[in-house]
N, C-alpha and C positions, 0 to 999 in steps of 0.2 A: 504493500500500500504506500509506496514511495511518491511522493506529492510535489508538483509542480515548487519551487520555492517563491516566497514572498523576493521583494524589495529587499535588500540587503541593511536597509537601517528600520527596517520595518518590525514589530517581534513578530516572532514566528511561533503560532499555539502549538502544543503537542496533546492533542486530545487522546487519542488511540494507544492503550496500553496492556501490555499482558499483567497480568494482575493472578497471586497464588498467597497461598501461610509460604511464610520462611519453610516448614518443615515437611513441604509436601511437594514434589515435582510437577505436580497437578497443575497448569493455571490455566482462566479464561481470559478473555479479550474484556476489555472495558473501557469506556467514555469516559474522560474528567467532565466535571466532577463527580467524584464517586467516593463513598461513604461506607467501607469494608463493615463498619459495626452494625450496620441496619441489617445486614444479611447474616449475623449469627446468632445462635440460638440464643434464645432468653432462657432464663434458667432462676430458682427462688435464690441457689447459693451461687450466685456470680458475684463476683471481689466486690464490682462496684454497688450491690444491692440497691436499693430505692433512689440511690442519687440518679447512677444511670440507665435505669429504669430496668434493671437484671438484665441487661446486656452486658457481653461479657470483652474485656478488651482481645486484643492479639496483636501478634508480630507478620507482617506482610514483608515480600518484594514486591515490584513494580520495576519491570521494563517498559524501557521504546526506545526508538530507533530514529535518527532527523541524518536527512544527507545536508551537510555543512556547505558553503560558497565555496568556488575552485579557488578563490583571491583569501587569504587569510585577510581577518579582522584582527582590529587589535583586540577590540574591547567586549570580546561573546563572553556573554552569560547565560544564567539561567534563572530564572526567578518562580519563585513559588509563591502564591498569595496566602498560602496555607494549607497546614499540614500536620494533623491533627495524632501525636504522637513524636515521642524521638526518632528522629532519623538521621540517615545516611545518604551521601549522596556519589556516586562513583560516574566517570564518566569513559568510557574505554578499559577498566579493569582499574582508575585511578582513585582514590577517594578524593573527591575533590571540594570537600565543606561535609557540615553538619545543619542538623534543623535543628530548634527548640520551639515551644512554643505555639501551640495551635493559632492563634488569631496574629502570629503576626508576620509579615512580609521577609522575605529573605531572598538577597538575589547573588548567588555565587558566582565567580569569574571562573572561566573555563577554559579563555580558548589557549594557556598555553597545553591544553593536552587534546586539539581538537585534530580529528583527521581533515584538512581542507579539501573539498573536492570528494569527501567520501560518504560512507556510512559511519555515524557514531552511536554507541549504545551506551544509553545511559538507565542506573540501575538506584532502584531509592528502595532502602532498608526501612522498616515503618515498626519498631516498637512500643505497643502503643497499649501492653499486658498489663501496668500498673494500676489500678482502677481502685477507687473513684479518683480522675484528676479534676472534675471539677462536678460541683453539686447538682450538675444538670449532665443530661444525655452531651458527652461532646461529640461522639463519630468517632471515627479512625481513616488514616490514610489519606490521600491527593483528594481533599474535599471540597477543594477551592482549584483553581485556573493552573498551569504552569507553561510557559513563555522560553524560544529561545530570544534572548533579546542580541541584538548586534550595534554595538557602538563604534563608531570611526576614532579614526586617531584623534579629531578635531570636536569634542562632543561637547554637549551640554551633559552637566552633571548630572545624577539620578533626581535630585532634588531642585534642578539646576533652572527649573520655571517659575515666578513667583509673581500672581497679578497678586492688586490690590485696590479694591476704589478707594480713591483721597475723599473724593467730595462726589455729592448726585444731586442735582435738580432739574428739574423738569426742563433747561436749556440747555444745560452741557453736562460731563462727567468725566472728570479727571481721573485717570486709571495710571498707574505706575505697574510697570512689567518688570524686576528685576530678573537679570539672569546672570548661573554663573558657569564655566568652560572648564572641561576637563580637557588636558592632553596625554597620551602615551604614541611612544612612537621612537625614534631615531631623537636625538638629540636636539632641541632649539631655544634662540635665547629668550624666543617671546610671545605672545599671540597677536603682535600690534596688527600684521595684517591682515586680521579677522573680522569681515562684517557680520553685524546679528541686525536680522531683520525681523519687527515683529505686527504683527498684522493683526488686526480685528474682523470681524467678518458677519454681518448680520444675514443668516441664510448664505448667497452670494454677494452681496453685496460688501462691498469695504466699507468701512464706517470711519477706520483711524488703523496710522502704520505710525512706524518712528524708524529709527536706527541707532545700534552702538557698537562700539569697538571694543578690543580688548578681551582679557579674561571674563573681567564682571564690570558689571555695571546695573544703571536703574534706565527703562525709557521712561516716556512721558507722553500717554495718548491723551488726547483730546478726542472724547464722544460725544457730538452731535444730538440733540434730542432724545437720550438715553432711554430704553427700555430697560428700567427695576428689574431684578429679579426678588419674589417673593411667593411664600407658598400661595397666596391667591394670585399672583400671575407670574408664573416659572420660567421666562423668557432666557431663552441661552442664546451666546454668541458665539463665535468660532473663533479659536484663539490660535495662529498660524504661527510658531518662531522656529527659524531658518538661520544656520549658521552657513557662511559664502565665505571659499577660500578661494582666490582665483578666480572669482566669479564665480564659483561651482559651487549648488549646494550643497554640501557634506555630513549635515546635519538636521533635524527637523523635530520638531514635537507639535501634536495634535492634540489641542484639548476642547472641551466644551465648558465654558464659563459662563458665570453671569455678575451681574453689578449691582450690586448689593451694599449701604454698610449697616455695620453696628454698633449701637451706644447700651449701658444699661445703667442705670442709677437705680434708690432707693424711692427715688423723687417721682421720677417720671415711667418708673417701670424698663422694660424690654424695648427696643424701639428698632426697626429694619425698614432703612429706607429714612428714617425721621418719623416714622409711623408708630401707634403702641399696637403691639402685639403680645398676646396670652396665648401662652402654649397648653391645645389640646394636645396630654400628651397619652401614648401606652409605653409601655416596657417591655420589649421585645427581646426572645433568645434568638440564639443565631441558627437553630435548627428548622429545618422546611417540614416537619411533620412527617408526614407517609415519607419521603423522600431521605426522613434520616437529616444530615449534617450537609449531605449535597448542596452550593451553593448553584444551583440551578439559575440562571439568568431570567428567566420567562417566571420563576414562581417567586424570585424577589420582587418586578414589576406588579404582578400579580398582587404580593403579600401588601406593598404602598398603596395600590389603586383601591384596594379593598378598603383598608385601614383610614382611607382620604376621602373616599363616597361615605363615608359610615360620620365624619368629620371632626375626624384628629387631623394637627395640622403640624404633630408630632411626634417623636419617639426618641427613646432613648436607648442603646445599644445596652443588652446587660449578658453578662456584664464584661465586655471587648471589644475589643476594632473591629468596625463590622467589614463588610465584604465591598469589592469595590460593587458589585453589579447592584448590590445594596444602595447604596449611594447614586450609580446613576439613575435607581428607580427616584431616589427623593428628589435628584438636581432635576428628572424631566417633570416629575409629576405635579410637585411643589409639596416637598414636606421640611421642615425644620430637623435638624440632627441634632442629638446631645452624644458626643461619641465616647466612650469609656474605655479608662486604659486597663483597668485590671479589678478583681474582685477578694485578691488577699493582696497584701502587703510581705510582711515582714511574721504575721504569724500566720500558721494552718487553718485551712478550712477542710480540709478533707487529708486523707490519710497519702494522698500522693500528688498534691498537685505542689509548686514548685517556689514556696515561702523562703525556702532555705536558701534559695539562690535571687532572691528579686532584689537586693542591692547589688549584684553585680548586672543586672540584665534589661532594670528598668528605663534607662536612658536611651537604650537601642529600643525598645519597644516604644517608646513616647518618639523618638524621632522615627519611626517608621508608619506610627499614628499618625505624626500630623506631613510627614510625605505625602502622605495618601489624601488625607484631606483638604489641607491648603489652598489649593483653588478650587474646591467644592462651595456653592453661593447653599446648599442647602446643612452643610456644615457651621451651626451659630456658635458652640461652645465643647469644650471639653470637662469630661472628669476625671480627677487622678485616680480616683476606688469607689466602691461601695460597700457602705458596710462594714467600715475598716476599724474593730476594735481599739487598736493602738491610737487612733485619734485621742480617746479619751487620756492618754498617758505623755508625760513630755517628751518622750523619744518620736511619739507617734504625732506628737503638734511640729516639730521641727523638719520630721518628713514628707509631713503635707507645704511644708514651707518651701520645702529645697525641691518637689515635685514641682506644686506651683508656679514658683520664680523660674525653673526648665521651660512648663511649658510656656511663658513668658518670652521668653529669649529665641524659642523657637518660631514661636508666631504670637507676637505682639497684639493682636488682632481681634483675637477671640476672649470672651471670660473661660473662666478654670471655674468650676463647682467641686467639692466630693461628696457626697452621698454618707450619711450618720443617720445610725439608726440609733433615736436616743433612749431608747430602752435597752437598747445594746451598751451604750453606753456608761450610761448610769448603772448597771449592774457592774463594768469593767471598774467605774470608781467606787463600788464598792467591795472590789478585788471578788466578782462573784460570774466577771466572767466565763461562758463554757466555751472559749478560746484558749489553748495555753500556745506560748512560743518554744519549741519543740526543733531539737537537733534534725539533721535530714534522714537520720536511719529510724527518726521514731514517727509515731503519729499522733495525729492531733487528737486533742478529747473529742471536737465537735467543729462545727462550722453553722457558719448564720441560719441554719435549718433548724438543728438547736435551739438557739434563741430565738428563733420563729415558733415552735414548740410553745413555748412558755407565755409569747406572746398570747396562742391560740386559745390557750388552758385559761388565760386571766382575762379574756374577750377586752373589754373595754378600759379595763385595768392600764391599758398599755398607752390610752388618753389621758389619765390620769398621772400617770409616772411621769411623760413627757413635759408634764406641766410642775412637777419639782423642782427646786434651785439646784438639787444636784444633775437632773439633766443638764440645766444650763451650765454648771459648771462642768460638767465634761464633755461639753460639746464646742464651748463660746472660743476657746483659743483654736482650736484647727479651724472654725469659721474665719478667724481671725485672717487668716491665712489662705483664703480664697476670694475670687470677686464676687461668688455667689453661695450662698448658704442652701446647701442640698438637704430636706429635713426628708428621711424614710420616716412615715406614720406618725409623724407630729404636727399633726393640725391641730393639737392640744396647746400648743405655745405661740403659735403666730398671732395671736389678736395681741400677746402679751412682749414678744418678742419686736414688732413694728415700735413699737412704745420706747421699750429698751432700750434697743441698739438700731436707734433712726438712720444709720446708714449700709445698714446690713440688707443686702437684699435677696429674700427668700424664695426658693424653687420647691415647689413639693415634689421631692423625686423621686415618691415610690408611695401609694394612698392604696389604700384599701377599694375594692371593688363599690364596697356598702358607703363609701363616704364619700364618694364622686360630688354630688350636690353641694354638700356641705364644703368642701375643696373650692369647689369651685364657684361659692359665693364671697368664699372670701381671697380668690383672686381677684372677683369684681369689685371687690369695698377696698383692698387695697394696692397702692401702685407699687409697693415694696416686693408685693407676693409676685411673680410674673407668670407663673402657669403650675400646671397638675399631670403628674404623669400616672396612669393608672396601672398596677399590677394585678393583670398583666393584659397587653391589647393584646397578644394571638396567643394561642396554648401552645404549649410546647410538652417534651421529652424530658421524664425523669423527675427528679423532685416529686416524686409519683405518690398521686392522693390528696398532696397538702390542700387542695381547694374542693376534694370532690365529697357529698354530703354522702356518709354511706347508713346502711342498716344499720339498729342498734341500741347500746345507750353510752357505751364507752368504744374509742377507738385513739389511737396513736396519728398525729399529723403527718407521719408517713403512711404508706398503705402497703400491704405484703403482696407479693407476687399472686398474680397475674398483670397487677395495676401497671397501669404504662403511661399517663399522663400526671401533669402537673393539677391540674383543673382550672385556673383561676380566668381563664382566656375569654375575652367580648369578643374573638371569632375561635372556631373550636379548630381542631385537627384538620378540617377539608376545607376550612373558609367559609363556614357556613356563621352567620350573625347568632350570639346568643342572648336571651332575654337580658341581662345584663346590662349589655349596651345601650338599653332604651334608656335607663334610667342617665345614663351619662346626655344622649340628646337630649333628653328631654332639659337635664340642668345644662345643654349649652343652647340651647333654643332652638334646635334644627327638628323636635319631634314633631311632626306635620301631623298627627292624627293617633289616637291613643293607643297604644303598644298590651295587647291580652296575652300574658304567662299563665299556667296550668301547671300548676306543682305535680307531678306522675301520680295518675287516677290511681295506679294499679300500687300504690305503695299507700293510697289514702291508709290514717292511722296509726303508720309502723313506725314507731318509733328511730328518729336521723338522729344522727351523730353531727352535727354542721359544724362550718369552718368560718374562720372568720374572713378568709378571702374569698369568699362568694357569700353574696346576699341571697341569694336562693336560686333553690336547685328546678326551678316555672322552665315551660318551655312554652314555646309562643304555636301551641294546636288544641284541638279540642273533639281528637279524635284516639281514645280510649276505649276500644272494643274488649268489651266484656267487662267492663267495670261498671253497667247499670246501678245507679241507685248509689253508688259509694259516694262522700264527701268531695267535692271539689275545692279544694281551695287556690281561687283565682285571685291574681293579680294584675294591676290595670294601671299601667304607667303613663302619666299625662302632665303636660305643663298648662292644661287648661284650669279654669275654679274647681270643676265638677264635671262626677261620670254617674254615669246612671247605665249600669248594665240590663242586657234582655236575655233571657234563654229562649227560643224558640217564641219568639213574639211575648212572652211574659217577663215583668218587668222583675226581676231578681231585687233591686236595690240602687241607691243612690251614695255616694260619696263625695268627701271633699276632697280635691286634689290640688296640684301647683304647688310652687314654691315651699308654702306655709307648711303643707304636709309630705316633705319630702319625695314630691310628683307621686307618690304611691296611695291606689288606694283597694283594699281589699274586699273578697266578697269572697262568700261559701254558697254550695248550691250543689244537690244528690246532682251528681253527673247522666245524663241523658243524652241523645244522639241526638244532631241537630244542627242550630247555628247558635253561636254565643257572639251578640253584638255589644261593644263600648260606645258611646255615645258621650263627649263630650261637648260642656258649655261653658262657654264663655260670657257674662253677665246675663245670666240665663238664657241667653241665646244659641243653638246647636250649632258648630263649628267645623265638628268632623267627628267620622264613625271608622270603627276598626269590626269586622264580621271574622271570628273563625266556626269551620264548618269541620264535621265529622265526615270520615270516609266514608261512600258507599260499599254497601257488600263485596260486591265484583272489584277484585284488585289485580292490577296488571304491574308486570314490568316495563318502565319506562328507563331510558336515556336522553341526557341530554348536553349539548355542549356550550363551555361558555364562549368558543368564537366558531366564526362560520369555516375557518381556515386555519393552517400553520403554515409558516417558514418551512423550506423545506431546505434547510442549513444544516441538519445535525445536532441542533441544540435545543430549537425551540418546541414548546409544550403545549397540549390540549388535555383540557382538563372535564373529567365528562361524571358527570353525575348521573349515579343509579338512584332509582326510588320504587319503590312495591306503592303505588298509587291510584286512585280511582280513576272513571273519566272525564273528571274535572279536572284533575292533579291535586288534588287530597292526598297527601302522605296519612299511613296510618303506622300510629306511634307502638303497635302491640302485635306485628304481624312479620316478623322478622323471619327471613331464612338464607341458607346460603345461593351465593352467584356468584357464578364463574366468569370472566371475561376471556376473550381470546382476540388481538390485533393480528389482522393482515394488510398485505402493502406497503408502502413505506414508512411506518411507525412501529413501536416497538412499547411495550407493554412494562413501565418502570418502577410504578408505585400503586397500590390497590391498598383501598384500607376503609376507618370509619373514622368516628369519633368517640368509639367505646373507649368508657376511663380504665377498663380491664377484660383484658383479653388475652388469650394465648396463640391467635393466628396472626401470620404474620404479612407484612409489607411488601415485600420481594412475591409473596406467591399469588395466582391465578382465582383461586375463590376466597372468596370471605362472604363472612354474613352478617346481613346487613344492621345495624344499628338504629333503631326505631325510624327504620324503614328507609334509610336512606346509606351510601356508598359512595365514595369516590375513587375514578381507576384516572393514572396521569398515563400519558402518550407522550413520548418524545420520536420526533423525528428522526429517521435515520441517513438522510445528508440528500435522497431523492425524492424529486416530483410524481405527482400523481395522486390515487385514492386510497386516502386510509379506512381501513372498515373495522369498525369494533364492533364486536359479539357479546352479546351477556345472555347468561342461559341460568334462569331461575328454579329450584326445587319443583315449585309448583303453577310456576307464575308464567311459565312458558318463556319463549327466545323473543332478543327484539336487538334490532341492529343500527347503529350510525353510520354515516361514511361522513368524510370530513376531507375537502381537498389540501396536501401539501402542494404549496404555491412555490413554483420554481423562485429560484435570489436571481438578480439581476446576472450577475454573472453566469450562470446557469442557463438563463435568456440570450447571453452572449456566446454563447458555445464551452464555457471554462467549466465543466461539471466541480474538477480540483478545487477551486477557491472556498467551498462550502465543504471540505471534507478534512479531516485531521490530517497531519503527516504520522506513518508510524516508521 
C-alpha cells in the first residue's frame, strides 16, 4: 500500500498500521486513530477496577512502513499527538526517542537514520499494563494522529508562528504575527538573506500581508473592516507564512485563525471582543464513548455541534490537553476553550499515574499545551490542575505560582485559573486528606474519587463546609496566585467571597448537575462570577456508577462490574440529550416549551440509592409497557410561571414553575397508555405545550442517519441510530432485544453500543441489545466512493436497511484515488 508522496514540507499522515500484544506474532491491520483498550476484555478483577471501567491495560507493537524523498531532508521527524501508554519509538531497527505521557504532543527527529529514497519501518513499543493511570477510562496505544513531518534546512520553528490581535474595532484590527527560524545544515554566518512573508487571507481574498527578515522578528498587519471571531460568530481567516531564500519558497505554514481579544477583570466580568461574555460551560473527558479513547475527527465535530445546538458556549478539557481535531471543532463551530494541563501535581491520584515525576516533566507539557493552542481564537484560558490537594499546603501555593508565572511567559495573553475543590481542601488543612504524597514504587491511598465519596455521603454538607473560614483559608493563597479563581462545588462562598476579595474573579469550574440554576443566577447578579461549567456535559468511560441512581438502600459511589459508565453526562454514551439538560436551558433561557421527564414506571416504588451528580434519574417518554396503574412520578421543567399537566385529555394538576421554583415542577399520576401533555403559562396566558405519547403495540425496527452522506477519505463517520419503535416513531422504553448490524460497500462497521450504565457486551462487536429501545452503530469510511448499506436484523423485530452515499474528495474527482488513502 505504498502511496503517492505528499509535498516534501508538507506532513505526511501514516494512518495504516499492523497493530499485535508484544507477546503474540499474531497482528491485524489498523487505522489511526485507534484505541487497543476498547477491544479487551472487561473483566471485575482488572488492575485498573472502576476507575477504568474493568478494562484491563496491555503492552502492544505497532508497525508501518513511509517511502522517505530521494533528496535527504535535514529536518524529518515524527510526531505523535498522543499516545496513551509508555512507549518506544525505533525507526529502521534504531531507537530513536521515547513517549510519556498520554495527552501530550511529542515530535522526535529522525532523519539522521532515514533511508532516503526508500522504504522505512518504523516500530512503536506501547506499554501501557500499569493501571489505573488515570481515574477515568484512558485507552491505550496511537489514539491520536501521527505525522511524518519534513523541515528544510531554512524553517520556521515548531512553535515558530505566533498571531496576536493588538486592538479590534469595527474599522481596523491590528494583528502582530511574530515568527521565529530554525536553521540546520552546512555551516553559515546568518539568516540576513531570508525573506518571511506573511499573509492574511479572508476565504480568497487578501485582506493584509507585511514582510520581515532575519531569524525572528514581529510583523505588523493592518485589517480592514475586521470580522471578530467569537462563539456567536466563529469567523476564520487564513493565515499564509512563507519563508523565500533566493526567491524560492523553502518554507511554509498553514493555519486557520481568527481575531479575537481578551480582557477579564473583577469589575466588568469576561469580555471577547470588548463584549461580556458568560460561559455556558460542560466538562468534558477526552474519550469518544463507543469509540473508546479514539480521537476520531468527525465525532469530535460531532461531540461540539451537539454540545453548541443544546447551548453551551463552553467547555472545559478534564482533565488535559485536548486533541487538536478537538479544537478545530471549537475554532469552526464557535465554542470557548478552558484547556487543562494536568489533574495531579506533585501527589497521587491513582496507584500508577505519574506524580513522582511531574517536577521534572511539567514545563515540557505546558509548553506543548500552549504550542498547540496559541493561535486557537477558540482557546480563552488555561488551567495548571484540578483538584490539586497541595494547593491547600505552602509547597502546593508556590507551585501554582511558579506554574502560573510559566504559563505567563509562554503566552502572555491568556488568564491561568486552577481548579480547588474546597472541600478537598479544607479536609487537607485539616491534615484529613485521602491524598498522601507517596515515593514512585508505592501507591497512593486514594485520588479525588475519594473525596468525591465523602462528598456524596454528606449530600449538601459539602455547601456548607465550602462556606467555613477554613475553606477560605486553604484555598485564598493559590487563588492568590492565578488571574482567575476556579471554585469545584463552591457556590456556597461566592455571594460571600465577591465581598471579600473585590478583585478576585470567580469561575465555577466544576457544579453539580442539581445546581445549574442556582450557578447560574449568580453568574447573572454578578460580574466577578464569569460562567458555570457543569459536570459533566457528555458521559464518558470509567469513574463507573459515580452519577448512576441504582437499586437499593445502600451503595458505594463507585459501582462493581459490569458498570461501564460515569453517569453524570447532559448527552449520554451515543449523543443522545438527557433530561438533565432541560433544567440547564431552561436556567439559561433557551427552553422554548416545557421539557416532561418520567422517573422508570417499571422501578415505581423501589427503593434508589441516588447520587449527588445527577438530579434524577426522569427520562423524557411516557411509554412504559406493562406498568398499568403503577405510580408515575413526572417531572416538568419550565422557565415559564406555570404548568398545568393532562393525561389523556384529563387535567392531572397544576404547578408553579420559573425561576422562583427552581424551573421544576412535579406531578404523580397511576401511569396509563396514552398522551401526557405540559402546558405552560405565562401571566396566565398558554405559551407552549410539550405532548409525550406511548408506543403502539406493533413495534418495528427502525434506522436512521444523522447525515445524508460521508466523505469518502478514510476517516470520516456516519453515525446511525437503531430504535425498536412504533409507526409514529414512538420508542418504547420496556421492549429491549438484541440487533445485529452488518456494513457493506465502502464502510466499515467500528463502534456499536448503547447507553447502558452496565453491561457486559461489548463495542468492537456486531450485536448488542438495545437499551430502552434504542442503539447506536458508527460507520467509518474506508478511503472509496460509492454505496454504503447497513443491515440491522432484530430478534423479533425483523430486518431493515440504510444505504448512505460515500461522496468521492475532490481529489478522487481529479483522478488521484492516493491523496484520500494512508501510506503504509
Amino acid at each position: 500500500m505504498t502511496m503517492a508522496r505528499p509535498a516534501p514540507t508538507a506532513p505526511q499522515e501514516l494512518s495504516l498500521w499492523w497493530f499485535g500484544p508484544t507477546d503474540s506474532a499474531t497482528t491485524i491491520e489498523v487505522r489511526l486513530p485507534h484505541d487497543a483498550m476498547i477491544a479487551e476484555k472487561r473483566s471485575p478483577d482488572a488492575d485498573g477496577g472502576s476507575d477504568t471501567a474493568y478494562f484491563p491495560g496491555g503492552s502492544y507493537r505497532y508497525t508501518t512502513e513511509w517511502i522517505a524523498p530521494q533528496e535527504r531532508i535535514a529536518g524529518a521527524a515524527l510526531r505523535f499527538e498522543g499516545v496513551q501508554g509508555e512507549a518506544s519509538v525505533a525507526l529502521n531497527g534504531v531507537l530513536v526517542g521515547t513517549i510519556r505521557s498520554g495527552y501530550t504532543e511529542f515530535e522526535i527527529p529522525v532523519d539522521e537514520h532515514v533511508r532516503w529514497g526508500d522504504a522505512n519501518e518504523i516500530e512503536v513499543l506501547v506499554d501501557n499494563t500499569a493501571q489505573p493511570s488515570n481515574r477515568w477510562y484512558p485507552g491505550s496505544g496511537l489514539y491520536r494522529q501521527v505525522f511524518v513531518v519534513y523541515r528544510p534546512d531554512v524553517r520556521f520553528a515548531n512553535d515558530g508562528v505566533r498571531l496576536r490581535t493588538r486592538s479590534l474595532s469595527t474599522g481596523v484590527a491590528a494583528v502582530e504575527v511574530g515568527y521565529r527560524l530554525e536553521y540546520s545544515g552546512p555551516p553559515r554566518t546568518a539568516l540576513s538573506d531570508v525573506d518571511v512573508s506573511i499573509a492574511l487571507y479572508d476565504g480568497d481574498r487578501l485582506v493584509a500581508e507585511g514582510h520581515g527578515s532575519g531569524a525572528h522578528g514581529n510583523v505588523q498587519l493592518s485589517v480592514r473592516e475586521p470580522r471578530p471571531w467569537s462563539a456567536d460568530s466563529p469567523h476564520l481567516y487564513r493565515l499564509v507564512a512563507e519563508v523565500r531564500q533566493d526567491d524560492v519558497v523553502v518554507d511554509e505554514r498553514r493555519e486557520r485563525v481568527g481575531l479575537r481579544t481578551i480582557s477579564v477583570d473583577a469589575r466588568q466580568g469576561l469580555r471577547v471582543n470588548g463584549e461580556t461574555v458568560l460561559l455556558r460551560g460542560g466538562c468534558i473527558h477526552h474519550d469518544n464513548g463507543l469509540l473508546g479513547a479514539a480521537t476520531h475527527r468527525a465525532a469530535e465535530f460531532r461531540r461540539i455541534r451537539l454540545l453548541k445546538e443544546a447551548g453551551f458556549n463552553a467547555i472545559r478539557s478534564a482533565h488535559n490537553p485536548i486533541s487538536r481535531h478537538l479544537l478545530d471543532a471549537c475554532d469552526e463551530i464557535g465554542v470557548y476553550v478552558l484547556d487543562e494541563l494536568a489533574d495531579y501535581w506533585i501527589v497521587s491520584k491513582t496507584a500508577h499515574d505519574f506524580a513522582w515525576r511531574f517536577r521534572d516533566t511539567w514545563r515540557e507539557d505546558a509548553d506543548r499545551m500552549v504550542e498547540k493552542d496559541r493561535n486557537r481564537p477558540s482557546v480563552i484560558m488555561y488551567a495548571s490542575g484540578n483538584e490539586i490537594p497541595e494547593t491547600a499546603t505552602p509547597e502546593g501555593v508556590g507551585l501554582t505560582r511558579e506554574i502560573t508565572e510559566y504559563l505567563h511567559e509562554l503566552d502572555p495573553v491568556r488568564p491561568v485559573t486552577v481548579a480547588i475543590n474546597l472541600f478537598l481542601n479544607t479536609l487537607v488543612s485539616m491534615d484529613q486528606s485521602p491524598y498522601k504524597k507517596r515515593p514512585k514504587e508505592d501507591t497512593s491511598l486514594a485520588g479525588s474519587t475519594e473525596a468525591n465519596v465523602m462528598i456524596n455521603q454528606i449530600g449538601r454538607m459539602m455547601d456548607l463546609v465550602s462556606r467555613l473560614p477554613r475553606a477560605d483559608k486553604a484555598s485564598r493563597d493559590a487563588f492568590a496566585n492565578v488571574d482567575i479563581a476556579g471554585y469545584n462545588y463552591g457556590l456556597g462562598r461566592y455571594r460571600r467571597d465577591v465581598r471579600a476579595y473585590p478583585e478576585r474573579v470567580i469561575l465555577g469550574s466544576e457544579t453539580l448537575p442539581g445546581d445549574v440554576a442556582r450557578a447560574w443566577h449568580l453568574v447573572e447578579k454578578y460580574p466577578a462570577v464569569i460562567g458555570d461549567f457543569i459536570w459533566a456535559g457528555w458521559e464518558y468511560l470509567g469513574e463507573v456508577g459515580v452519577s448512576v441512581w441504582v437499586e437499593g438502600k445502600k451503595a458505594g459511589l463507585s459501582k462493581p462490574y459490569p458498570y461501564i459508565i460515569s453517569g453524570p453526562g447532559m448527552f449520554d454514551l451515543t449523543g443522545r440529550p438527557d433530561i438533565t439538560l432541560r433544567l440547564a436551558q431552561a436556567a439559561w433561557g433557551n427552553l422554548g416549551a416545557p421539557a416532561i421527564g418520567v422517573r422508570p414506571v417499571n422501578l415505581s416504588g423501589v427503593p434508589m440509592v441516588r447520587s449527588a451528580w445527577r438530579k434524577t434519574d426522569a427520562v423524557e417518554s411516557w411509554s412504559w409497557r406493562g406498568c398499568e396503574g403503577a405510580t408515575a412520578e413526572i417531572e416538568v421543567y419550565s422557565a415559564d410561571d406555570s404548568v398545568t399537566l393532562f393525561l389523556n385529555g384529563r387535567r392531572i394538576g397544576s404547578r408553579r414553575a420559573g425561576r422562583r421554583h427552581g424551573y421544576l415542577a412535579r406531578f404523580t399520576a397511576p401511569y396509563e397508555p396514552g398522551e401526557l401533555t405540559a402546558v405552560a403559562y405565562r401571566n396566565g396566558v398558554e405559551v407552549s405545550r410539550t405532548t409525550l405519547r406511548s408506543a403502539r403495540p406493533a413495534l418495528t425496527l427502525a434506522v436512521s442517519a444523522e447525515a445524508e452522506s460521508i466523505v469518502a477519505d478514510g476517516a470520516d463517520l456516519l453515525f446511525a441510530h437503531l430504535s425498536l419503535q412504533d409507526a409514529d416513531g414512538v420508542v418504547e422504553m420496556l421492549a429491549d432485544e438484541q440487533v445485529s448490524v452488518t456494513v457493506s460497500g465502502p464502510g466499515e462497521l467500528i463502534g456499536y453500543g448503547t447507553a447502558a450504565p452496565a453491561t457486559e457486551e461489548e463495542f468492537t462487536a456486531d450485536t448488542r441489545t438495545t437499551f430502552r429501545g434504542h442503539a447506536l452503530a458508527i460507520v467509518r469510511s474506508t478511503g472509496e466512493p460509492g454505496t454504503i448499506t447497513i443491515t440491522a436484523r432484530a430478534e423479533s423485530r425483523g430486518e431493515v436497511t440504510l444505504t448512505v452515499d460515500a461522496v468521492a474528495t475532490a481529489d478522487q474527482v481529479a483522478g488521484d484515488t492516493t491523496r484520500s488513502r494512508a501510506v503504509l
